[in-house]
TIROFI-159411 format. One record per residue (C-alpha): residue number from 1; residue in one letter; x, y, z. Coordinates in nm, 3 decimals, decimal comma. Example, Ala and Ser with C-alpha at 12.3 -4.5 7.8 and 13.67 -1.06 7.14 Angstrom:
! residues 2
(1 "a" (1,230 -0,450 0,780)),
(2 "s" (1,367 -0,106 0,714)),
This chain:
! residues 483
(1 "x" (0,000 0,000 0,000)),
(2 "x" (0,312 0,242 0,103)),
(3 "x" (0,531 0,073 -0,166)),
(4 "x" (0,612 0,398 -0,403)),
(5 "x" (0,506 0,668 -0,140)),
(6 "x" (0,729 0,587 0,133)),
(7 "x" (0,972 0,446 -0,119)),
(8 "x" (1,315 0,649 -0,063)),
(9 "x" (1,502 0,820 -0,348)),
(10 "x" (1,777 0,560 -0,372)),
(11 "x" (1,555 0,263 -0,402)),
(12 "x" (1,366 0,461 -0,641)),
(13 "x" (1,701 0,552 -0,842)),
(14 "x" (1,783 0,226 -0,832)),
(15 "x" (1,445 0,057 -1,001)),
(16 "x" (1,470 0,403 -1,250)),
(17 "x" (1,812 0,205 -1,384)),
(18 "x" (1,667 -0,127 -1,387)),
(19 "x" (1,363 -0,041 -1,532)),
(20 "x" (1,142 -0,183 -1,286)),
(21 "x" (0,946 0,153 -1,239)),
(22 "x" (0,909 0,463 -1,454)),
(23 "x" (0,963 0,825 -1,374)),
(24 "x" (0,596 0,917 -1,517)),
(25 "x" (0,406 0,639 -1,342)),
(26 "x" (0,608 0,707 -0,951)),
(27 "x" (0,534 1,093 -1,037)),
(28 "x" (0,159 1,012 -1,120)),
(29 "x" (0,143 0,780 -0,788)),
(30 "x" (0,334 1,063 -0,568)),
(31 "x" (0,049 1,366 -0,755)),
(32 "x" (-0,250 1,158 -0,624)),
(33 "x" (-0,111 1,103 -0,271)),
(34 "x" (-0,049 1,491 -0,251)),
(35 "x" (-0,386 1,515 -0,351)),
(36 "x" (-0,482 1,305 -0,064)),
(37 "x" (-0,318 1,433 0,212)),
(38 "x" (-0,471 1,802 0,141)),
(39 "x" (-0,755 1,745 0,307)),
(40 "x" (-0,607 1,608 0,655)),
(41 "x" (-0,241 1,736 0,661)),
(42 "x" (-0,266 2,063 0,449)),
(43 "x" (0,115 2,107 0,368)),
(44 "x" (0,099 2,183 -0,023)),
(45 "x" (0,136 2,581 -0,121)),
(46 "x" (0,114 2,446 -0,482)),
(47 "x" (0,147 2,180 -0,683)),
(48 "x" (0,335 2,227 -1,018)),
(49 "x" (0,224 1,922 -1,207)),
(50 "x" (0,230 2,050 -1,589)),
(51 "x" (0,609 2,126 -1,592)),
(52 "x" (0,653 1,799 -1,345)),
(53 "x" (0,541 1,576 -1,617)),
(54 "x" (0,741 1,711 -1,871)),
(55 "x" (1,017 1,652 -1,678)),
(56 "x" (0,960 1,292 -1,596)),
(57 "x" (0,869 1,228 -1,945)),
(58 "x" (1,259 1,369 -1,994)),
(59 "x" (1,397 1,142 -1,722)),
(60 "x" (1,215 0,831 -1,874)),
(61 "x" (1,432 0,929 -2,225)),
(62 "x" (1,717 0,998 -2,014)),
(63 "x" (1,697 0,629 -1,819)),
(64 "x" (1,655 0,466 -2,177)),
(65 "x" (1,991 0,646 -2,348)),
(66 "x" (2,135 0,551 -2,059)),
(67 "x" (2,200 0,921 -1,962)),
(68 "x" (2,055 0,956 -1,667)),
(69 "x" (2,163 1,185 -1,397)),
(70 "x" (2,227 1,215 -1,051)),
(71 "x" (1,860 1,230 -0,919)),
(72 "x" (1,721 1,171 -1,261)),
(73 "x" (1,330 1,131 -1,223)),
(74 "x" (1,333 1,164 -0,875)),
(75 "x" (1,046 1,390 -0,733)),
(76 "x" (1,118 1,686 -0,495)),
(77 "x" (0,932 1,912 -0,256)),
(78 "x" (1,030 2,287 -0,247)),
(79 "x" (0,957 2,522 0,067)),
(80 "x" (0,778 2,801 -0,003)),
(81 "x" (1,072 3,024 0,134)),
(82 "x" (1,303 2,849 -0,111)),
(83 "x" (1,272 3,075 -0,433)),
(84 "x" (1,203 2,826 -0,780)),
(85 "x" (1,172 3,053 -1,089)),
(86 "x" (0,796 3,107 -1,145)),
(87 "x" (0,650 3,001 -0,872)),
(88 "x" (0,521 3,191 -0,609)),
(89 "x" (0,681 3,298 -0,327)),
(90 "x" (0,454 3,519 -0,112)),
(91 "x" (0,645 3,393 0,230)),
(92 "x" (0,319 3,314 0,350)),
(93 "x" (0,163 3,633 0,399)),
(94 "x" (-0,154 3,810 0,217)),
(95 "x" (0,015 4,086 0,196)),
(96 "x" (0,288 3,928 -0,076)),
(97 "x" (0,045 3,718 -0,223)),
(98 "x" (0,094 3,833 -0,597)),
(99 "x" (0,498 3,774 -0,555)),
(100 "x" (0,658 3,548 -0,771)),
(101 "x" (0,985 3,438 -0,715)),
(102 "x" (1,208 3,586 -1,055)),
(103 "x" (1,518 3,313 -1,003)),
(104 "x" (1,600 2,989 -0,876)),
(105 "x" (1,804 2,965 -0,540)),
(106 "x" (2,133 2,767 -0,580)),
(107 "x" (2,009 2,431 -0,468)),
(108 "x" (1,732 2,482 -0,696)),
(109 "x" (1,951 2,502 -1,017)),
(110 "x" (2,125 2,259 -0,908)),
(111 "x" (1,871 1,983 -0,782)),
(112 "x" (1,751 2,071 -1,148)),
(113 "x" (2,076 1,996 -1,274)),
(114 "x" (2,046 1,663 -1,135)),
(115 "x" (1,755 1,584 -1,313)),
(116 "x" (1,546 1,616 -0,994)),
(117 "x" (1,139 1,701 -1,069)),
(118 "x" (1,023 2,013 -0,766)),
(119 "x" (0,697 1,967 -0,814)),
(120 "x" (0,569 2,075 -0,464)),
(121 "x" (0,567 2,344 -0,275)),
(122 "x" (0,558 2,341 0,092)),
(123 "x" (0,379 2,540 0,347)),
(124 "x" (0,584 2,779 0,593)),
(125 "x" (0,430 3,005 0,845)),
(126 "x" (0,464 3,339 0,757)),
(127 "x" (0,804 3,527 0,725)),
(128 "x" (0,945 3,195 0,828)),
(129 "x" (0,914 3,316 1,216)),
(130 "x" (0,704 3,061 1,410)),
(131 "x" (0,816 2,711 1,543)),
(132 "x" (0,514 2,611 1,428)),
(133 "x" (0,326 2,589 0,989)),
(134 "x" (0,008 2,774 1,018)),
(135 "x" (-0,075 3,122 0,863)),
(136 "x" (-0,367 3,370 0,718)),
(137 "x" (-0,252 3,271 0,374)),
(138 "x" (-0,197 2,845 0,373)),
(139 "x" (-0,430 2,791 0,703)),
(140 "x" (-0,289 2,487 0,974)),
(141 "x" (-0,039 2,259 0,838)),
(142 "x" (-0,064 1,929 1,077)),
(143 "x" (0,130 1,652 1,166)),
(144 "x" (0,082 1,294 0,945)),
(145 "x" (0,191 1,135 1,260)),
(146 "x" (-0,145 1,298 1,487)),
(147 "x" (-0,333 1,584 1,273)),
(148 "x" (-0,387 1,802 1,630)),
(149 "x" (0,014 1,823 1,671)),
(150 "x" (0,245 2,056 1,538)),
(151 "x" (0,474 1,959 1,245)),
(152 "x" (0,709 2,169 1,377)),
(153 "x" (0,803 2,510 1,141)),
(154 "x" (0,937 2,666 0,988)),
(155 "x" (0,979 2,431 0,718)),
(156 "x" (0,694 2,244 0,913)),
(157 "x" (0,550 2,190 0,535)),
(158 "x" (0,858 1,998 0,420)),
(159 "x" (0,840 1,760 0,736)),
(160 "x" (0,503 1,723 0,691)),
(161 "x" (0,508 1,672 0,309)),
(162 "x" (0,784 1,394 0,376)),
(163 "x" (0,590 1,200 0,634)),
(164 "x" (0,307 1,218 0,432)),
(165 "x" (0,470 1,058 0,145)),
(166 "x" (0,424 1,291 -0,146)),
(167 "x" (0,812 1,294 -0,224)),
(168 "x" (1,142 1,136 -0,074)),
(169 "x" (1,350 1,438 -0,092)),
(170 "x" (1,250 1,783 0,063)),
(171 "x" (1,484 2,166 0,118)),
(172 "x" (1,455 2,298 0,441)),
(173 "x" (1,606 2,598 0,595)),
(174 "x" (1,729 2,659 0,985)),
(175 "x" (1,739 3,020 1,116)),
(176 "x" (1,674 2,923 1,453)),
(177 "x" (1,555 2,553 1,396)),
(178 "x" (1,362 2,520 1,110)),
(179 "x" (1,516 2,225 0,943)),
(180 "x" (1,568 2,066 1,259)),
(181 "x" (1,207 2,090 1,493)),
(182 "x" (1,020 1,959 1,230)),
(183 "x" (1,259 1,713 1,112)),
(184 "x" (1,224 1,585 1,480)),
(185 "x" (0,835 1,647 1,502)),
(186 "x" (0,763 1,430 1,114)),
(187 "x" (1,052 1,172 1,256)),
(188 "x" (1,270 1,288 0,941)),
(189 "x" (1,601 1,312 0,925)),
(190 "x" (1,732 1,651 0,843)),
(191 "x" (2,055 1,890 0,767)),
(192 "x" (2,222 2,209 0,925)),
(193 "x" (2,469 2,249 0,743)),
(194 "x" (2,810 2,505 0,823)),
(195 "x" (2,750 2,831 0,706)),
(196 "x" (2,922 2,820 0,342)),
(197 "x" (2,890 2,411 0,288)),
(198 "x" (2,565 2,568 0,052)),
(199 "x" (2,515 2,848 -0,168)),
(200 "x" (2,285 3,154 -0,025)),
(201 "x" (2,057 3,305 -0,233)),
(202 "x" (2,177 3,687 -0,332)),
(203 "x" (2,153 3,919 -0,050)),
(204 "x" (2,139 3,634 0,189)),
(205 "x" (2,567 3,666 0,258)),
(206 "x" (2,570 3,774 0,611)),
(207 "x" (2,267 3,612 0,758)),
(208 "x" (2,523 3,384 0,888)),
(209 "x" (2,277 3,232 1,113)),
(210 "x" (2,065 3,148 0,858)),
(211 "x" (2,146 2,803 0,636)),
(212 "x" (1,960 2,609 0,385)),
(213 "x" (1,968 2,205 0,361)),
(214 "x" (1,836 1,868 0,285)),
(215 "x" (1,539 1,677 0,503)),
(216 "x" (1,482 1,314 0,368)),
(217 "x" (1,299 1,027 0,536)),
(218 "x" (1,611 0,826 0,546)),
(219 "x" (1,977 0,895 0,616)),
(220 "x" (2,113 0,727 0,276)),
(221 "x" (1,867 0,954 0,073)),
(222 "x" (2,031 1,294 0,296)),
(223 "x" (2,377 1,200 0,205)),
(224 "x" (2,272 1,178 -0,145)),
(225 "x" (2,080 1,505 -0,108)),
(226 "x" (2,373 1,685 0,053)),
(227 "x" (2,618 1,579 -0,223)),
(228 "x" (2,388 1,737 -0,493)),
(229 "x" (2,294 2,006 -0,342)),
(230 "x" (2,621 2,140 -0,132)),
(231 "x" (2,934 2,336 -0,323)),
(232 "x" (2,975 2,705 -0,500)),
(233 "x" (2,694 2,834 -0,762)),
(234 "x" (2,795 3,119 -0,960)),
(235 "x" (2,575 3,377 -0,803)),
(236 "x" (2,748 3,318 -0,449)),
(237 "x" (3,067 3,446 -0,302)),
(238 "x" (3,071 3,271 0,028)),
(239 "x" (3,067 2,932 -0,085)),
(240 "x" (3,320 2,676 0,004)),
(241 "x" (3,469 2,447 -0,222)),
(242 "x" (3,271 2,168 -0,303)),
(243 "x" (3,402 1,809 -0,076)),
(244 "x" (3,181 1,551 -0,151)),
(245 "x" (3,038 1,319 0,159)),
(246 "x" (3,131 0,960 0,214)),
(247 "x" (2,860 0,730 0,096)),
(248 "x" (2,939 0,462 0,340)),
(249 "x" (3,109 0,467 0,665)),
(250 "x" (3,265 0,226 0,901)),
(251 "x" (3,129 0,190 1,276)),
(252 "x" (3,239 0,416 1,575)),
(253 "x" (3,497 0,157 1,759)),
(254 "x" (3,730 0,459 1,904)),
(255 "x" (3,484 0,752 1,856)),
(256 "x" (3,381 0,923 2,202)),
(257 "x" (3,054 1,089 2,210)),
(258 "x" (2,945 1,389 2,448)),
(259 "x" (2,602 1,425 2,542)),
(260 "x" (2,411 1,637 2,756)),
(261 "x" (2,032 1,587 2,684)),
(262 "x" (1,849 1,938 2,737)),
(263 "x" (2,186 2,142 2,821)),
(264 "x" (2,043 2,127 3,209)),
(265 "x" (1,687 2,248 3,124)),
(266 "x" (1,440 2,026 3,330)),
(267 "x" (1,180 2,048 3,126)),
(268 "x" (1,250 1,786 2,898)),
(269 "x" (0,988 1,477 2,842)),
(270 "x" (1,057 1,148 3,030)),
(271 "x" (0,939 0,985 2,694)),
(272 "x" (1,223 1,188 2,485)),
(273 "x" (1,458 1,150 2,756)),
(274 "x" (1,378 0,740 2,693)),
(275 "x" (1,401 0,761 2,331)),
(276 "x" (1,706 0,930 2,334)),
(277 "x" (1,906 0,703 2,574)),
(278 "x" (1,820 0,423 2,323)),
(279 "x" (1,958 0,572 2,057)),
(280 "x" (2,294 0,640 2,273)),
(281 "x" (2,285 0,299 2,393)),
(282 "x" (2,269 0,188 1,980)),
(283 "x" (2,565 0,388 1,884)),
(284 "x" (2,775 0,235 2,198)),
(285 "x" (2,653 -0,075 2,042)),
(286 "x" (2,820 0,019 1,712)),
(287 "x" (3,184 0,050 1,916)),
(288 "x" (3,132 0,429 2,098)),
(289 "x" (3,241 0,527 2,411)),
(290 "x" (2,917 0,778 2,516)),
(291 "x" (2,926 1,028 2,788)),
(292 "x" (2,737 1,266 2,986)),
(293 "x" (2,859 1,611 3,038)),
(294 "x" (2,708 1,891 3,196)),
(295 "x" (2,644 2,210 2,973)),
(296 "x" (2,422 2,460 3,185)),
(297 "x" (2,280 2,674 2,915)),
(298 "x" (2,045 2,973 2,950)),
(299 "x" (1,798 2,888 2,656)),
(300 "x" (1,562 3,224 2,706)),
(301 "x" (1,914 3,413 2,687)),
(302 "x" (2,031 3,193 2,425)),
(303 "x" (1,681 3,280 2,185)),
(304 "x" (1,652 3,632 2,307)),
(305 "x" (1,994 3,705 2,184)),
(306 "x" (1,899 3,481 1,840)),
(307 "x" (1,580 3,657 1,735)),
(308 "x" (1,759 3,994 1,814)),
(309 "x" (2,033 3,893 1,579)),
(310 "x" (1,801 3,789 1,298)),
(311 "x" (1,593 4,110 1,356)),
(312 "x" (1,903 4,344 1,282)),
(313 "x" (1,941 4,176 0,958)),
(314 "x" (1,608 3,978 0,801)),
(315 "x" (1,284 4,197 0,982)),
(316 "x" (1,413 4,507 0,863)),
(317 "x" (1,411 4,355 0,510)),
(318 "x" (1,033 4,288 0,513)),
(319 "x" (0,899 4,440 0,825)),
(320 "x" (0,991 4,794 0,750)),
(321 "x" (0,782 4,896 0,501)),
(322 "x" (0,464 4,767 0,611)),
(323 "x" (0,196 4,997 0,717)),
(324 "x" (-0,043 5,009 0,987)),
(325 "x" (-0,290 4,955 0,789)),
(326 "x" (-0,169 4,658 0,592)),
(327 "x" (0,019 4,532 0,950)),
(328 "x" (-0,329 4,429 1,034)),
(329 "x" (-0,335 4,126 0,800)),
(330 "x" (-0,057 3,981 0,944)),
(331 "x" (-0,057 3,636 1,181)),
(332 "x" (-0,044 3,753 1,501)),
(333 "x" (0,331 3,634 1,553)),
(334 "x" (0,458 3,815 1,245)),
(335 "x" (0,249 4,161 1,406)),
(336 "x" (0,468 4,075 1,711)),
(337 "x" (0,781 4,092 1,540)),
(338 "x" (0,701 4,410 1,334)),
(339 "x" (0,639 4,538 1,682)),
(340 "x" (0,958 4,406 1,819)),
(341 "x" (1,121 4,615 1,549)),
(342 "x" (0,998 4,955 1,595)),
(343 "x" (1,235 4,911 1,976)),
(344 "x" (1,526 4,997 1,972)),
(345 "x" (1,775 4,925 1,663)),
(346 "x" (1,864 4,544 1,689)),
(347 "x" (2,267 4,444 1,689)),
(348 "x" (2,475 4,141 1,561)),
(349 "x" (2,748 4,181 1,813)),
(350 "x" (2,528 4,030 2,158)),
(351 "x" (2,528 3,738 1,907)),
(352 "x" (2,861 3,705 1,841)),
(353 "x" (3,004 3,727 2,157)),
(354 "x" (2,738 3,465 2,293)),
(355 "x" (2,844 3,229 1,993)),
(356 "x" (3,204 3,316 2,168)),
(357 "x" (3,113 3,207 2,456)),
(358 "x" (2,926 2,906 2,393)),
(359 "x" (3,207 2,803 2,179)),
(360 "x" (3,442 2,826 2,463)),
(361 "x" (3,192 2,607 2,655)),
(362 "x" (3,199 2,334 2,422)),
(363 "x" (3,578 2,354 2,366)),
(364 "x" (3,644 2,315 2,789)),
(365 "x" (3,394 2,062 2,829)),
(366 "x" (3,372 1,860 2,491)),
(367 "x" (3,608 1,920 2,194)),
(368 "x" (3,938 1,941 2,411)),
(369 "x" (3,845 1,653 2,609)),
(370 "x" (3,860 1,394 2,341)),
(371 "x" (3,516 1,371 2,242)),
(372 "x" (3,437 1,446 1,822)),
(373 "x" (3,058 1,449 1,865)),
(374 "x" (2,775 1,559 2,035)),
(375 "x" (2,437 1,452 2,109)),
(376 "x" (2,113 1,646 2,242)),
(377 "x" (1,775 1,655 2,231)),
(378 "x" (1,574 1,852 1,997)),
(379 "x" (1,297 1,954 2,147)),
(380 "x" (1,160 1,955 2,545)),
(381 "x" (0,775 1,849 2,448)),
(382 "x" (0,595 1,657 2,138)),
(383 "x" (0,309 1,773 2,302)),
(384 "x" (0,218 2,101 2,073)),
(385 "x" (-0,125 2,168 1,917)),
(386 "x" (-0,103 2,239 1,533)),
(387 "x" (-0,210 2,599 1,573)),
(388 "x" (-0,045 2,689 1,897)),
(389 "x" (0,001 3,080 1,918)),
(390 "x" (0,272 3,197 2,099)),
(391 "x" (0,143 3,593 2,121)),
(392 "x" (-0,181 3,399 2,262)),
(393 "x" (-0,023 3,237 2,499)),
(394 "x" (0,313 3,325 2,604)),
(395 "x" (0,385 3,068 2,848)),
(396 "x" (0,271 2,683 2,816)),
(397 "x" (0,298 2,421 3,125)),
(398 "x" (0,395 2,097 3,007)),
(399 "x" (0,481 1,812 3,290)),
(400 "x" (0,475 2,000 3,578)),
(401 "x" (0,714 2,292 3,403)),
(402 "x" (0,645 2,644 3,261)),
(403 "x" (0,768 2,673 2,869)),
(404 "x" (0,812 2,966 2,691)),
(405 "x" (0,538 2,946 2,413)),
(406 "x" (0,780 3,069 2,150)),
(407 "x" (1,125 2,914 2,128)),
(408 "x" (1,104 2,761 2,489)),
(409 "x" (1,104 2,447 2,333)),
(410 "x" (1,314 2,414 2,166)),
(411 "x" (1,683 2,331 2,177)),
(412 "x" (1,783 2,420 1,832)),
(413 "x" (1,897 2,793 1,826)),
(414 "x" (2,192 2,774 2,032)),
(415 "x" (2,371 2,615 1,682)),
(416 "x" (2,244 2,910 1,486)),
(417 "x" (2,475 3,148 1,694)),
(418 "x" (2,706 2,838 1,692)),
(419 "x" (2,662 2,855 1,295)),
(420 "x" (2,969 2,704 1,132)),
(421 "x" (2,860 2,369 1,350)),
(422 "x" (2,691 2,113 1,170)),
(423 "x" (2,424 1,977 1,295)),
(424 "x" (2,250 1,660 1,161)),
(425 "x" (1,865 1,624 1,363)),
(426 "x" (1,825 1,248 1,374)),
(427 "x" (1,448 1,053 1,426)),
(428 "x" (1,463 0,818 1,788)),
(429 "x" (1,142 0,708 1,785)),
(430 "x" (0,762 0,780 1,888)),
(431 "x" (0,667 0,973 2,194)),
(432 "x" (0,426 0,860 2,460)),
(433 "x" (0,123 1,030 2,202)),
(434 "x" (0,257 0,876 1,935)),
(435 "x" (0,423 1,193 1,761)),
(436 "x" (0,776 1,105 1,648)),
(437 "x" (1,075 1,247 1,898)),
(438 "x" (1,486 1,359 1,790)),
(439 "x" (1,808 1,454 1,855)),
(440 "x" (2,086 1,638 1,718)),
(441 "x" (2,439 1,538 1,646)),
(442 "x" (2,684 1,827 1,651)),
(443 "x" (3,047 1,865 1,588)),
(444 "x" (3,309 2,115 1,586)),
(445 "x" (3,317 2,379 1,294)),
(446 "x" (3,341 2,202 0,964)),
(447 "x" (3,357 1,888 1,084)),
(448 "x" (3,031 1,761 0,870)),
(449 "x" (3,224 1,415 0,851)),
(450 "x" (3,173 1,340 1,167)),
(451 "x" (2,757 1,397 1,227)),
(452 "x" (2,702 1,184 0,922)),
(453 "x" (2,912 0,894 1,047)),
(454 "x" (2,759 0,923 1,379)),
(455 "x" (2,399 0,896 1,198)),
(456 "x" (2,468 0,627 0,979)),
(457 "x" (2,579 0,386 1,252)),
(458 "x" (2,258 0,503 1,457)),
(459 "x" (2,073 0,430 1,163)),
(460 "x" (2,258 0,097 1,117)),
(461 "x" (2,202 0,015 1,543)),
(462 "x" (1,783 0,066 1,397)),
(463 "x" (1,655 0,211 1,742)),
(464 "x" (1,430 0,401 1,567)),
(465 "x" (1,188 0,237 1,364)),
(466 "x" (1,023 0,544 1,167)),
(467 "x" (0,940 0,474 0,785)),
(468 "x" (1,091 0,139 0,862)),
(469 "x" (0,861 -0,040 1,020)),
(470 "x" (0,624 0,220 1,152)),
(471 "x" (0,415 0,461 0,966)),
(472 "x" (0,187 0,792 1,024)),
(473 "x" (-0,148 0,660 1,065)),
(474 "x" (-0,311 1,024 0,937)),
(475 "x" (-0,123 0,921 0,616)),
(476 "x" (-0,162 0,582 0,540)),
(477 "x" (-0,541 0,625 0,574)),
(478 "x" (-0,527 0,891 0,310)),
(479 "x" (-0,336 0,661 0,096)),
(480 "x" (-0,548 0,408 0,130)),
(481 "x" (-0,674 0,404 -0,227)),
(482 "x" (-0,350 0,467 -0,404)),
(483 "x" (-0,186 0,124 -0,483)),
């Protein structure tokens, strides 16, 4: 019933070469399911099926020259935020509804180049500045995995879309977690890449903070994501040059691993807590010596000094020349932020010197102690309704402990101000209500290597059985009819 929906983009490559499926038929199998899930999970902006079919109709040519590419015939979903040439890209909002994106970002071209088919477009919330995928413009975007819960945000749409089994290979981006929450919340695996591993998009050079990457169901199909889409693009200068990923790694015997689960914030789920020390105990399993440490991180400080950062350099850039009259068809959270900005002027440099310092953290207590990797949770609570509104309600109580409605939460934006980390958000399994739970694996500046050797072994030690041998319910009842 889930055989070419949850099918990932290398078996799908791999039955493209042997001719045991075609590039039209898996694209007309993937349209209908998108169709589906509409109704229920509501994570499509748009669905760009005309040029799609041209371009599978290429890819079947290309598979029978023997001239196929890359990711030849394999189809794609796009975020919103993630500009493809003709498409729209109103960020969410009414008041850029008409907007249509005039180029394609890097990763675009060269997913394109690759012979990749972005056919749909994923729901964001608007602006890109909620944890959370609902807005004026799209309405709630829900989780396959329970359709009250939050798919996490900002590209809450991608993790959806994955989960829901319209496409095997998704972009993402992470200004303060956005590749990562929902890549935990839709049990996806997902990629926060070093600042310069990717091209920016023009004008995006010093949003440092901010990164592009892949989110796939499985962790083969984000190595062969990363390798298309990483390396220099002729409209960026940051870029570094391009070093191809391993595709296959040996096990950990030697590697010591670092962990500290919520950085000494209490208010993180027994159930995550649980899922997580599986997935430690599977990589000590694979030969790793794994070890607590104690990091005792301020996270309100942390995200306070985050959204300031991102406000001296990305609200400005949309917020500043909205009016009072046209701020009132905003979402509530993207009024707040407007608001925010009329304070005074925002700065980079409380941002840098907390990256400084949380650097120097990690170095005492982690890097110069012998340990390569690091392991965390991703979030402190699954338990998040799918239109939760932080300007409605500030605060949250979840187990006994007060959250922060907005980024209290979450665990991801220390690694934004920490930007040239990688940081590769791995599934661990289903929470107590049955909404998928993460973690992230971190390592020193440039050291991508490393998180992808310590996710293929957890994938190898299988303690989390997402898209392997469990599946969103939501999803699989609104695929019910497509074969």
């Amino acid at each position: 019933m889930h055989h070419i929906p949850y099918m990932s983009a290398t078996d799908l490559l791999a039955h493209f070469r042997a001719g045991t499926l075609d590039p039209v038929d898996v694209l007309e199998t993937l349209v209908e399911t998108a169709h589906r899930q509409q109704s229920t999970v509501n994570c499509a902006a748009g669905l760009f099926v005309e040029q799609a079919r041209a371009m599978a109709y290429v890819a079947r040519r290309r598979y029978a020259e023997g001239t196929a590419r890359a990711l030849e015939g394999v189809p794609v979903i796009i975020k919103e935020e993630t500009s493809v040439k003709g498409w729209p890209r109103p960020l969410a909002s009414l008041l850029f509804k008409d907007r249509v994106a005039a180029e394609n970002h890097p990763i675009v071209d060269k997913l394109l180049e690759a012979g990749a088919i972005p056919y749909f477009q994923a729901t964001n919330p608007e602006f890109c500045v909620l944890g959370h995928t609902w807005s004026k413009l799209y309405g709630v975007t829900r989780n396959p995995w329970g359709l009250d819960y939050s798919c996490g945000g900002s590209s809450g749409g991608s993790g959806a879309a994955l989960a829901a089994g319209v496409a095997p290979l998704a972009t993402g981006s992470d200004m303060a977690g956005s590749i990562r929450l929902p890549s935990s919340l839709c049990g996806v695996y997902g990629y926060k890449p070093p600042f310069g591993r990717l091209a920016c998009a023009a004008g995006d050079e010093y949003m440092v903070q901010a990164v592009e990457g892949p989110m796939t169901r499985t962790f083969d199909d984000l190595v062969l994501m990363q390798n298309v889409i990483a390396g220099p693009h002729p409209s960026s200068f940051t870029t570094l040059p391009y070093t191809p990923l391993p595709t296959s790694y040996g096990d950990l015997t030697g590697m010591r691993i670092a962990y500290c689960p919520a950085f000494g914030n209490p208010g993180l789920a027994p159930d995550i807590r649980r899922n997580l020390m599986r997935a430690l105990d599977g990589l000590r399993s694979r030969g790793a010596v794994v070890e607590e440490v104690a990091l005792r991180w301020d996270l309100q400080e942390i995200n306070d000094v985050l959204l300031d950062g991102l406000r001296a350099v990305f609200v400005d850039e949309f917020m500043g020349a909205i009016s009072d009259t046209d701020a009132a068809k905003l979402c509530s959270y993207a009024g707040a932020v407007r608001d925010q900005g009329k304070g005074p002027a925002a700065s980079l440099i409380p941002s840098a010197e907390l990256g400084r310092q949380l650097h120097r953290d990690m170095q005492n207590k982690v890097w110069s102690k012998g340990y390569t990797a690091f392991i965390c949770a991703t979030v402190l609570t699954t338990d998040l309704p799918a239109e939760q509104d932080p300007v409605a309600e500030p605060f949250m109580q979840r187990g006994g402990h007060q959250l922060e409605s907005n980024l209290g939460w979450c665990l991801t934006p220390a690694f934004n101000l920490l930007n040239r980390y990688p940081v590769l958000a791995a599934p661990t399994g289903l929470s107590d209500i049955g909404i998928p739970t993460g973690m992230q694996i971190v390592a020193n500046a440039y050291d991508d290597e490393t998180v992808f050797r310590v996710a293929a072994n957890h994938a190898q030690a299988g303690s989390s059985q997402l898209f392997i041998g469990q599946f969103p319910s939501a999803a699989l009842q609104a695929q019910s009819a497509v074969a």
